[in-house]
N, C-alpha and C positions, 0 to 999 in steps of 0.2 A: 745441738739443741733443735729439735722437733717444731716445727712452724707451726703454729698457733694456727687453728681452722674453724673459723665462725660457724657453728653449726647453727644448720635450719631449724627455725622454731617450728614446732612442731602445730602449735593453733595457726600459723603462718599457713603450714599447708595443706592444712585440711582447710582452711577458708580458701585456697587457690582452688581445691578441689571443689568444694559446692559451688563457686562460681563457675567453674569450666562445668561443672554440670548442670547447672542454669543456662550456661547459653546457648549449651546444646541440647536441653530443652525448648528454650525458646523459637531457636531457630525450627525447629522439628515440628513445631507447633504452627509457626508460619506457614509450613511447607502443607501439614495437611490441609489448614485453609484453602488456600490455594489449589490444591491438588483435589478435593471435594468439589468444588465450584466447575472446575475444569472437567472430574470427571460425568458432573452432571450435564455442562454445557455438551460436551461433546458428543457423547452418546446420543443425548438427546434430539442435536442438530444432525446428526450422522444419521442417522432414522430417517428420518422427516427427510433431509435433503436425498436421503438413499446414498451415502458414502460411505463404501467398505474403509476406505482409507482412513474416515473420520472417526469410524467405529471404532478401528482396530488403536487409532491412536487415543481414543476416552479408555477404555481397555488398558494400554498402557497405563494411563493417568491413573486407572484405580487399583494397578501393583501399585505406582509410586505411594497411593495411599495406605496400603497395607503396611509398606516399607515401614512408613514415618512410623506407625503404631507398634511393629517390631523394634524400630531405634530407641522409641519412648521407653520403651520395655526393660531394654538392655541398657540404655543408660539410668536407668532408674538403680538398678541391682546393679550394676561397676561400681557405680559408688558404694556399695556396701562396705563397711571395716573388714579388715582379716579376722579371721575367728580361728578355733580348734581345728575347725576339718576344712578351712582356706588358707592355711597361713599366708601365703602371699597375696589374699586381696579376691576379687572377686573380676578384675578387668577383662577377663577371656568370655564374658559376658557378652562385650562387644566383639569378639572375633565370633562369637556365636553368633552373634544378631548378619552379621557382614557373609558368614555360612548360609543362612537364611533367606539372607537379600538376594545370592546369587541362585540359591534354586527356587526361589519366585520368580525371577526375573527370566532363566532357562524354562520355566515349566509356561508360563506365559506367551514364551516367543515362541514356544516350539506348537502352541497351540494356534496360534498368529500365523503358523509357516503353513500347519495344515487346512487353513481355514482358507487363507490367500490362493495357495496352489487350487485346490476345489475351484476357486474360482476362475482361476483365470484357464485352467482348462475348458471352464465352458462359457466362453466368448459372448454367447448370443441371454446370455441370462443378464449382462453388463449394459443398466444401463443411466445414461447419463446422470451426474447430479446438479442438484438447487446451487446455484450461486452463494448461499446461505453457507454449504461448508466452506468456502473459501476464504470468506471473511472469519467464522471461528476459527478455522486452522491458522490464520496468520495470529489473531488476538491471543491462541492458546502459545506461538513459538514465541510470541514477544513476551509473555507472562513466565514461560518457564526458561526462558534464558535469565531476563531478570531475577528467579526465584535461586538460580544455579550462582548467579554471581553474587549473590547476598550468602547464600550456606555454603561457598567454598572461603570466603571472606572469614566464617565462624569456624568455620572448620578449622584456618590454618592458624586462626587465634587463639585458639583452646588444644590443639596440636592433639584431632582426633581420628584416627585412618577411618572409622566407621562413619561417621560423618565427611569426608573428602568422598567415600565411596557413596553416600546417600545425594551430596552434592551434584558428583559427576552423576547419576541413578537421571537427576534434572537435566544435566546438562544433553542427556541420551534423548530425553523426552523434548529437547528442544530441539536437536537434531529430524527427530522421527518429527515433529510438525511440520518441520520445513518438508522434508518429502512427500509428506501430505500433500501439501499445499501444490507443492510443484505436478503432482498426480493426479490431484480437482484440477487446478488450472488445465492441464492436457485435456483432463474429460469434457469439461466446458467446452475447448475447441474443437472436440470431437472425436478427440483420440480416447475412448471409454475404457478400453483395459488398462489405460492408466493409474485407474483408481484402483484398482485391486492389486496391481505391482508396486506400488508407494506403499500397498498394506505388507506384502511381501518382503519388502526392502527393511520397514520397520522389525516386522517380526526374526529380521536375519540380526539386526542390529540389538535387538532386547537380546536375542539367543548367545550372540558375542558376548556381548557383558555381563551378561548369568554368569556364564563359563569360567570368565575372567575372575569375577569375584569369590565366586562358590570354592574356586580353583585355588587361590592365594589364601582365602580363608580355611581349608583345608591343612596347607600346607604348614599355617601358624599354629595351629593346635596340635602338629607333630614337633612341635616346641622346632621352629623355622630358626635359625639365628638370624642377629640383626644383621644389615649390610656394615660390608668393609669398611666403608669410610668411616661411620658412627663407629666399629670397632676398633679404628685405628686410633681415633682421636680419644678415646676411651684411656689405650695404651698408653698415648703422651701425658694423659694426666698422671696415671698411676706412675710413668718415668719421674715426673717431674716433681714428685714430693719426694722432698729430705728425706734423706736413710733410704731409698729403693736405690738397688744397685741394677735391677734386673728385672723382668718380666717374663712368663712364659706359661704355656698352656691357658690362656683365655680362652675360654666358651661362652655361651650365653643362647639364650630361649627366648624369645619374645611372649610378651602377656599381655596381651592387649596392647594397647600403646606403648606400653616399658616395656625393659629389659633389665631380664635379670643374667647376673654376669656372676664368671667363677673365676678367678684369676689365683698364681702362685708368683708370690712376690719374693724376690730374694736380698736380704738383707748382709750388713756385714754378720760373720758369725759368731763375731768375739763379743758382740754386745750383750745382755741380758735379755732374759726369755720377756721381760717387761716390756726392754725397752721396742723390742721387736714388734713386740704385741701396741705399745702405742703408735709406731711408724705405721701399723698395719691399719688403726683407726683413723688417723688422719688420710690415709690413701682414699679407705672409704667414705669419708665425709664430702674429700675433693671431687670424687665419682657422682657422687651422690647430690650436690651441688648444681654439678656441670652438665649432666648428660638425664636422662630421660632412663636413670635409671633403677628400678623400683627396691633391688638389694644388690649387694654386692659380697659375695664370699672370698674370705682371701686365703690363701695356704700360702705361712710364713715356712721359705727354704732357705737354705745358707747359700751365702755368694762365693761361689769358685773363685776367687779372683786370678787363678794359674790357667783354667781353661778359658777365662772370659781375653787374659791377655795373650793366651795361643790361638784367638780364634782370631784377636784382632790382625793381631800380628802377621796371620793366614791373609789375612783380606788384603794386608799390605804387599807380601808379595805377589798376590795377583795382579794387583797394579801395576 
């Protein structure tokens, strides 16, 4: 007898869904606050005190703002229903936006690398700043540390990679303040080309993480699979419902946050094409339950039971 498998209501999770798309609004919405303010204060102060450092890092602050307004974007339409010409949903949305984020972030840094270099080749054009950016640059690394620890908090609650990446996007920009700061400070004491190699360091540091992101976002819309572990544990569920004698050929494609999976399940053969076909439904309900995953295809095959106990048998004598 086939185990009984509470399936998900369905108004259930489409309310889990507008909610994870509320907080990752919300939180996105915080971050451009914050990120406007910052890119105002900075630029502003960097002027006036004459800090390439400060400049390059309001600069910064206003990809991070561009960011938010791409993530808004993208999670606006993920949540869309599946349709005719999506059947599977709309979530590659956010691998698009996370594609986005990494070549803003690369096109940015690389323009940061040649503005820095310029400068610090010519030494005598370098010169001191206002005490003025030292204090915004510390006000901006304490503001966007704080802002990094709030949206990776939302991120890992709503279990969204585009958001962990817009997160970390903060956490860079609180990095790149700190070296600000340390780059004013030296200029203050009179080491002046410091401030244009803090600009430098920044703009190597936004170019890494372009890279990175642009790079893995890429690789997800070559339909990536998930990692091992997610697909092992995957496996044990599909073992572990009644009537599966066997597993093999799994695949899968990530979409955005899910995954979608292909598996061939092997049943005993003598039972009915029914009853196969229910053993096959509960597998995917228990899938579908447990894991982060948006379908599940199964291909019902019959169980060898002569070669599954030649193979074990093999195993024993290697022992």
């Amino acid at each position: 007898m086939i185990e009984e498998i509470e399936i998900v209501d369905s108004d259930l999770s489409q309310s889990e869904s507008l909610a994870r798309g509320k907080a990752a609004s919300r939180s996105t919405w915080v971050s451009v606050g914050v990120n406007l303010c910052l890119t105002v204060l900075q630029i502003t102060a960097g002027v006036v005190s004459k800090s390439q450092g400060l400049i390059a890092d309001g600069i910064h602050s206003l990809s991070d703002l561009v960011a938010d307004f791409v993530v808004l974007f993208a999670n606006h339409y993920s949540q869309k229903a599946a349709d005719e010409d999506h059947p599977y949903g709309h979530q590659r949305y956010e691998t698009a936006a996370s594609l986005v984020l990494g070549l803003l972030l690369l096109s940015v840094g690389v323009g940061m690398l040649i503005s820095a270099v310029e400068k610090v080749q010519d030494p005598d054009s370098i010169r001191q700043v206002h005490v003025l950016a030292l204090y915004v640059a510390a006000g901006a690394l304490l503001a966007k540390e704080l802002l990094f620890r709030y949206m990776l908090s939302v991120a890992k609650k709503v279990k969204s990679s585009m958001l962990v990446a817009n997160a970390w996007h903060a956490r860079s920009d609180a990095a790149s303040s700190l070296v600000v700061g340390v780059g004013i400070a030296g200029n203050l004491m009179g080491y002046t080309i410091l401030d244009p190699v803090a600009a430098l360091i920044v703009g190597l540091m936004v170019t890494k993480m372009g890279w990175q992101f642009g790079w893995d976002a890429l690789h997800d819309l070559m339909d990536r699979a998930a990692d091992q572990t997610e697909m092992a544990a995957i496996q044990t569920t599909l073992l572990e419902t009644p009537g599966v004698k066997n597993v093999h050929d799994i695949k899968s494609r990530k979409m955005g946050d899910m995954i979608v999976v292909d598996a061939h399940i092997e049943v005993d053969p003598n039972i009915s094409v029914e009853e196969g076909h229910d053993i096959a439904v509960v597998a995917r309900q228990r899938v579908m339950r447990r894991h982060r995953v948006l379908n599940l295809m199964t291909h019902i095959d019959p169980w060898q039971k002569l070669d599954a106990d030649h193979a074990h048998g093999t195993k024993l004598l290697d022992l």
